[in-house]
C-alpha positions, 0 to 999 in steps of 0.5 A, a space after each residue: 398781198 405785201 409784196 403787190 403793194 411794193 411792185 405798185 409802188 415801186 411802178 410809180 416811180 419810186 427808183 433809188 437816188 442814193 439817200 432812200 437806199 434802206 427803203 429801196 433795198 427792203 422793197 428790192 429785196 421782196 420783189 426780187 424774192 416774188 420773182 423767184 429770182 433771189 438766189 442771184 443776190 446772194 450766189 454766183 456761178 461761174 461758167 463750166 470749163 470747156 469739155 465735150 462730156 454728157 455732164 459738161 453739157 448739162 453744166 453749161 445749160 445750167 450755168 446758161 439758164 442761171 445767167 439768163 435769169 441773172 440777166 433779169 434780176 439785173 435789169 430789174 435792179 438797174 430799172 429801179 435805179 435813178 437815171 443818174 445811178 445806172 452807169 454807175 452800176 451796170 458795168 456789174 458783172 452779176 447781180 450780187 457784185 451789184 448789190 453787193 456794191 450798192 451795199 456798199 456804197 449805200 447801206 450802212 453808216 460811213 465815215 464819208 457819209 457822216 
């Protein structure tokens, strides 16, 4: 039910802007996880070197299906973005290098920005 909540207010409008990053993160976090898509905020996977075996043709359908649902995760997150803050961050490759430099640059107190 909690997490129904967040999706509606996340639809009306509520996107990052760089100063709600704590509140944006929480509300990114469960709906990433409703998804089922939260091992991509944490985890990456790396594409299986070249080869023509039974075992790398079910590696390469592995890593193609965790890219795709990389993909979405990534939109969502870039979807949920300030206009402003997308160009910012979709040059990311996966979604954890972007949320690990959202984190980065907007989790926690730093120098810069105290």
């Amino acid at each position: 039910m909690a997490s129904k909540n967040i999706i509606a207010d996340l639809n009306k409008g509520e996107k990052l802007t760089g100063t709600n990053y704590d509140i944006w993160y929480k509300k990114m976090t469960c709906l990433i996880n409703e998804q089922e898509l939260y091992e991509h905020l944490t985890t990456t996977m790396t594409k299986p070197p070249e080869g023509s075996t039974a075992q790398h043709r079910r590696d390469l359908e592995m890593f193609e299906a965790w890219s795709k649902k990389d993909r979405c995760a990534r939109f969502t997150l870039l979807s949920y973005m300030h206009d402003d803050l997308i160009g910012a961050y979709e040059h990311c490759p996966t979604t954890k290098e972007m949320w690990d430099q959202l984190r980065f640059d907007f989790g926690g107190t730093s120098i810069t920005r105290l």
